[in-house]
C-alpha positions as CSV (number, residue, x, y, z in Angstrom):
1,X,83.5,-15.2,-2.0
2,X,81.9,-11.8,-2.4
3,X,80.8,-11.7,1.5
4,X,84.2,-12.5,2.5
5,X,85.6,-9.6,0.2
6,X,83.1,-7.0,1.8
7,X,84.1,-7.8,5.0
8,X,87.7,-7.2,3.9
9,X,86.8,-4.1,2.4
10,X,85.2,-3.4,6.0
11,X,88.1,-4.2,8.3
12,X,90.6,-2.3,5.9
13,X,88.0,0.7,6.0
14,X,87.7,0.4,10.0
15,X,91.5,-0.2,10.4
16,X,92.1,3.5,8.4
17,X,89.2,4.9,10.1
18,X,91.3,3.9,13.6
19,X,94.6,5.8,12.1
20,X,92.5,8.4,11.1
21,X,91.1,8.9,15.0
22,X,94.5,7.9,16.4
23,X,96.3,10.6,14.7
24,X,93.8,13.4,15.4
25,X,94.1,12.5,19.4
26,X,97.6,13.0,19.4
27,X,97.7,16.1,17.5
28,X,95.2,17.4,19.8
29,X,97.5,15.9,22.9
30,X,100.6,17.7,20.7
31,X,98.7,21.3,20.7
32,X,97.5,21.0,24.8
33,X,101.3,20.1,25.5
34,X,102.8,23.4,23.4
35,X,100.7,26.0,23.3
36,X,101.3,27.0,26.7
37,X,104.8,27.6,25.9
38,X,103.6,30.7,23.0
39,X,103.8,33.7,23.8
40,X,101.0,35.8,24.5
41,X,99.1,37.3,21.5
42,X,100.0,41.4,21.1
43,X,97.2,43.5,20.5
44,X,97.8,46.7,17.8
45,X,95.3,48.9,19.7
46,X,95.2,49.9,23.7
47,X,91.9,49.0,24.7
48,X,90.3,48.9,28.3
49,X,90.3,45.1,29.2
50,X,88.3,43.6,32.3
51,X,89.8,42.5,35.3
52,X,89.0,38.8,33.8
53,X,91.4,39.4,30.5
54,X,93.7,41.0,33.0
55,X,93.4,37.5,34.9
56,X,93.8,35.5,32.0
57,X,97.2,37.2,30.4
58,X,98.5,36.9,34.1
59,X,98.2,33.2,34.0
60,X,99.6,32.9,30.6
61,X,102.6,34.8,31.5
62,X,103.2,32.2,34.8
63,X,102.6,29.4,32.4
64,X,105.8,30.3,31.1
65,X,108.5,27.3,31.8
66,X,110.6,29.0,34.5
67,X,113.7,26.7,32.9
68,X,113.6,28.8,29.7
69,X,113.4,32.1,31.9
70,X,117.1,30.9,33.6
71,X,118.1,30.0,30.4
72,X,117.8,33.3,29.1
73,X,119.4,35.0,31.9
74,X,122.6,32.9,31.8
75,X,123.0,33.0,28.0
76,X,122.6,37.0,28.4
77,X,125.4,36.5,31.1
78,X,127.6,34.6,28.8
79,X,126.6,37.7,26.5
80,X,128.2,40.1,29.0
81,X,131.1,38.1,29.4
82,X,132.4,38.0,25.6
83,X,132.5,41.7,25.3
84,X,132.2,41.3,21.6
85,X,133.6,44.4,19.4
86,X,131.5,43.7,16.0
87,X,132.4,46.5,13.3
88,X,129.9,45.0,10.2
89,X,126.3,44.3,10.1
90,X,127.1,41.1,8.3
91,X,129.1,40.1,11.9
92,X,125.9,41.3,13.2
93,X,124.1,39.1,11.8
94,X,126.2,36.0,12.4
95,X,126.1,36.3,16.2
96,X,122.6,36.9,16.4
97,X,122.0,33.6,14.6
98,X,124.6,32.0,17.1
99,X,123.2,32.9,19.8
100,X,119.1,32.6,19.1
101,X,120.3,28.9,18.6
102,X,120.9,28.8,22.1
103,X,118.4,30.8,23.5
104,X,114.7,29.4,24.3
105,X,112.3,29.0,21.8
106,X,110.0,31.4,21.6
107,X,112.8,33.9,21.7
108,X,112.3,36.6,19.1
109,X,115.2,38.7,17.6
110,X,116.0,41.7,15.3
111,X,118.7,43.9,14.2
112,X,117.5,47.1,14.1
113,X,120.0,49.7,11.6
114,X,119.7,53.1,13.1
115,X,120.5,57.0,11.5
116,X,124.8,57.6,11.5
117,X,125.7,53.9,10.8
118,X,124.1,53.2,14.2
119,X,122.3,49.6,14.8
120,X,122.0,46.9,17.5
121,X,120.8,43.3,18.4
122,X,117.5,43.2,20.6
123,X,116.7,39.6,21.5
124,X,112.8,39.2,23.7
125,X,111.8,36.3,25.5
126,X,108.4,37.9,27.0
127,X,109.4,40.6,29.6
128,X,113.1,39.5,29.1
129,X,115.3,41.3,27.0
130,X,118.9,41.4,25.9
131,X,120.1,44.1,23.3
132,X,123.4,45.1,22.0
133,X,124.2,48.6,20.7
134,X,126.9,49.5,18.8
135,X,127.1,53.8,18.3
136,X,129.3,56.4,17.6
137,X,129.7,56.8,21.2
138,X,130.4,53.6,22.1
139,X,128.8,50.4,22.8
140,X,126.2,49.3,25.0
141,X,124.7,46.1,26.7
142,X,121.6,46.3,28.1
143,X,119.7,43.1,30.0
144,X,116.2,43.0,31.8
145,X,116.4,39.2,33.7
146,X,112.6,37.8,34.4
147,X,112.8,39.6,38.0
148,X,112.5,42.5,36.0
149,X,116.1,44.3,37.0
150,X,118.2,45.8,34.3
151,X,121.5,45.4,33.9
152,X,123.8,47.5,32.0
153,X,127.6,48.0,30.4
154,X,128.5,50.6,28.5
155,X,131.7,50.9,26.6
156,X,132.4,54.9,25.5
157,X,134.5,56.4,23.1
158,X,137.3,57.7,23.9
159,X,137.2,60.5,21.0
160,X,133.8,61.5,22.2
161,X,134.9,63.5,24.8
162,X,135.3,66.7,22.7
Protein backbone atom coordinates (compact mmCIF):
# COMPACT_ATOMS: atom_id res chain seq x y z
CA UNK A 1 0.00 0.00 0.00
CA UNK A 2 2.59 2.59 0.88
CA UNK A 3 4.70 1.77 -2.53
CA UNK A 4 1.70 2.18 -4.49
CA UNK A 5 0.93 5.67 -2.69
CA UNK A 6 4.64 6.96 -3.46
CA UNK A 7 4.32 6.17 -6.79
CA UNK A 8 1.05 8.23 -6.87
CA UNK A 9 2.67 10.89 -5.20
CA UNK A 10 5.42 10.54 -8.14
CA UNK A 11 3.16 10.58 -11.19
CA UNK A 12 0.99 13.61 -9.62
CA UNK A 13 4.54 15.34 -8.97
CA UNK A 14 5.82 14.52 -12.68
CA UNK A 15 2.31 15.39 -14.23
CA UNK A 16 2.66 19.18 -12.43
CA UNK A 17 6.31 19.19 -13.21
CA UNK A 18 4.96 18.66 -17.12
CA UNK A 19 2.41 21.78 -16.75
CA UNK A 20 5.04 23.54 -15.16
CA UNK A 21 7.56 23.05 -18.45
CA UNK A 22 4.50 23.23 -20.81
CA UNK A 23 3.60 26.58 -19.71
CA UNK A 24 7.02 28.17 -19.63
CA UNK A 25 7.53 26.97 -23.47
CA UNK A 26 4.67 28.68 -24.52
CA UNK A 27 5.33 31.86 -22.78
CA UNK A 28 8.63 31.87 -24.21
CA UNK A 29 6.90 30.98 -27.86
CA UNK A 30 4.29 34.06 -26.64
CA UNK A 31 7.34 36.66 -26.15
CA UNK A 32 9.37 35.44 -29.63
CA UNK A 33 5.92 35.90 -31.49
CA UNK A 34 5.30 39.75 -29.93
CA UNK A 35 8.13 41.39 -29.21
CA UNK A 36 8.96 42.11 -32.53
CA UNK A 37 5.90 44.15 -32.92
CA UNK A 38 7.34 46.81 -29.76
CA UNK A 39 8.64 49.59 -30.58
CA UNK A 40 12.07 50.37 -30.35
CA UNK A 41 13.48 51.42 -26.93
CA UNK A 42 14.24 55.58 -26.84
CA UNK A 43 17.34 56.48 -25.43
CA UNK A 44 17.32 59.96 -22.94
CA UNK A 45 20.88 60.79 -24.04
CA UNK A 46 22.52 61.26 -27.80
CA UNK A 47 25.31 59.05 -27.77
CA UNK A 48 27.69 57.92 -30.73
CA UNK A 49 26.36 54.32 -31.68
CA UNK A 50 28.40 51.88 -33.95
CA UNK A 51 27.53 51.03 -37.27
CA UNK A 52 26.37 47.57 -35.59
CA UNK A 53 23.58 49.37 -33.24
CA UNK A 54 22.83 51.42 -36.30
CA UNK A 55 22.27 47.83 -38.03
CA UNK A 56 20.33 46.51 -35.39
CA UNK A 57 17.59 49.57 -34.84
CA UNK A 58 17.34 49.31 -38.77
CA UNK A 59 16.15 45.87 -38.57
CA UNK A 60 13.84 46.53 -35.79
CA UNK A 61 12.24 49.23 -37.57
CA UNK A 62 11.54 46.73 -40.90
CA UNK A 63 10.29 44.17 -38.38
CA UNK A 64 7.52 46.42 -38.10
CA UNK A 65 4.17 44.57 -39.57
CA UNK A 66 3.76 46.59 -42.83
CA UNK A 67 -0.38 45.82 -42.22
CA UNK A 68 -0.30 48.10 -39.09
CA UNK A 69 1.77 50.85 -41.16
CA UNK A 70 -1.47 50.87 -43.89
CA UNK A 71 -3.56 50.83 -41.09
CA UNK A 72 -2.41 53.91 -39.80
CA UNK A 73 -2.36 55.78 -42.93
CA UNK A 74 -5.96 54.94 -43.85
CA UNK A 75 -7.36 55.72 -40.30
CA UNK A 76 -5.35 59.19 -40.57
CA UNK A 77 -7.20 59.44 -43.97
CA UNK A 78 -10.56 58.79 -42.46
CA UNK A 79 -9.03 61.57 -39.89
CA UNK A 80 -8.87 64.07 -42.77
CA UNK A 81 -12.01 63.29 -44.06
CA UNK A 82 -14.29 64.13 -40.82
CA UNK A 83 -13.02 67.63 -40.58
CA UNK A 84 -13.88 67.48 -36.93
CA UNK A 85 -14.55 71.20 -35.22
CA UNK A 86 -13.92 70.14 -31.35
CA UNK A 87 -14.35 73.30 -29.09
CA UNK A 88 -13.56 71.33 -25.36
CA UNK A 89 -10.70 69.40 -24.14
CA UNK A 90 -13.19 66.92 -22.73
CA UNK A 91 -14.37 66.34 -26.76
CA UNK A 92 -10.72 66.13 -27.08
CA UNK A 93 -10.40 63.57 -25.14
CA UNK A 94 -13.30 61.45 -26.37
CA UNK A 95 -12.08 61.26 -29.96
CA UNK A 96 -8.68 60.47 -29.08
CA UNK A 97 -9.91 57.41 -27.23
CA UNK A 98 -12.19 56.62 -30.44
CA UNK A 99 -9.84 56.57 -32.52
CA UNK A 100 -6.54 54.91 -30.68
CA UNK A 101 -9.24 51.98 -30.61
CA UNK A 102 -8.76 51.67 -34.07
CA UNK A 103 -5.44 52.43 -34.69
CA UNK A 104 -2.51 49.65 -34.31
CA UNK A 105 -1.26 48.66 -31.16
CA UNK A 106 1.67 50.05 -30.36
CA UNK A 107 0.19 53.43 -31.30
CA UNK A 108 1.01 56.01 -28.58
CA UNK A 109 -1.17 59.24 -28.02
CA UNK A 110 -1.29 62.52 -26.08
CA UNK A 111 -3.16 65.69 -25.80
CA UNK A 112 -0.77 68.19 -25.40
CA UNK A 113 -2.64 71.81 -23.67
CA UNK A 114 -0.64 74.68 -25.02
CA UNK A 115 -0.32 78.68 -23.74
CA UNK A 116 -3.81 80.88 -25.04
CA UNK A 117 -6.28 77.90 -24.61
CA UNK A 118 -4.18 76.23 -27.44
CA UNK A 119 -3.87 72.18 -27.45
CA UNK A 120 -3.84 69.31 -29.99
CA UNK A 121 -4.05 65.45 -30.51
CA UNK A 122 -0.57 63.86 -31.62
CA UNK A 123 -0.97 60.16 -32.17
CA UNK A 124 2.79 58.05 -33.14
CA UNK A 125 3.11 54.77 -34.52
CA UNK A 126 7.14 54.83 -34.97
CA UNK A 127 8.02 57.31 -37.73
CA UNK A 128 4.22 57.82 -38.34
CA UNK A 129 2.40 60.55 -37.03
CA UNK A 130 -1.03 62.06 -37.04
CA UNK A 131 -1.70 65.29 -34.94
CA UNK A 132 -4.60 67.65 -34.71
CA UNK A 133 -4.27 71.27 -33.65
CA UNK A 134 -6.77 73.40 -32.66
CA UNK A 135 -5.44 77.46 -32.19
CA UNK A 136 -6.55 80.74 -32.23
CA UNK A 137 -5.73 80.88 -35.77
CA UNK A 138 -7.33 78.09 -36.81
CA UNK A 139 -7.01 74.44 -37.05
CA UNK A 140 -4.53 72.19 -38.35
CA UNK A 141 -4.06 68.58 -39.51
CA UNK A 142 -0.86 67.35 -39.91
CA UNK A 143 0.06 63.47 -41.17
CA UNK A 144 3.59 61.83 -41.83
CA UNK A 145 2.42 58.21 -43.80
CA UNK A 146 5.41 55.40 -43.27
CA UNK A 147 7.00 56.78 -46.76
CA UNK A 148 7.81 59.54 -44.73
CA UNK A 149 5.62 62.41 -46.84
CA UNK A 150 3.66 64.96 -44.87
CA UNK A 151 0.42 65.84 -45.44
CA UNK A 152 -1.23 68.84 -44.30
CA UNK A 153 -4.86 70.91 -43.95
CA UNK A 154 -5.09 73.88 -42.41
CA UNK A 155 -8.33 75.62 -41.50
CA UNK A 156 -7.65 79.59 -40.69
CA UNK A 157 -9.59 82.07 -38.97
CA UNK A 158 -11.31 84.23 -40.59
CA UNK A 159 -10.95 87.13 -37.78
CA UNK A 160 -7.16 86.61 -37.95
CA UNK A 161 -6.67 88.55 -40.78
CA UNK A 162 -6.28 91.86 -38.86
Amino acid sequence: MVNFLIVLCILIALSAAGIVVKKILKTEKYRQKYTRYQAPEKSNSISLASNDDAIRQVDQVIEVDEYEQQLFDDIAEIFFQQQYKLDSLQAAEQLQEVFLRRMPVNCKTQIRQLDLNEWSIYWNFYHQSLEYYLGRYGEFYTHVDRFGEEHKIEYRCQDSAS
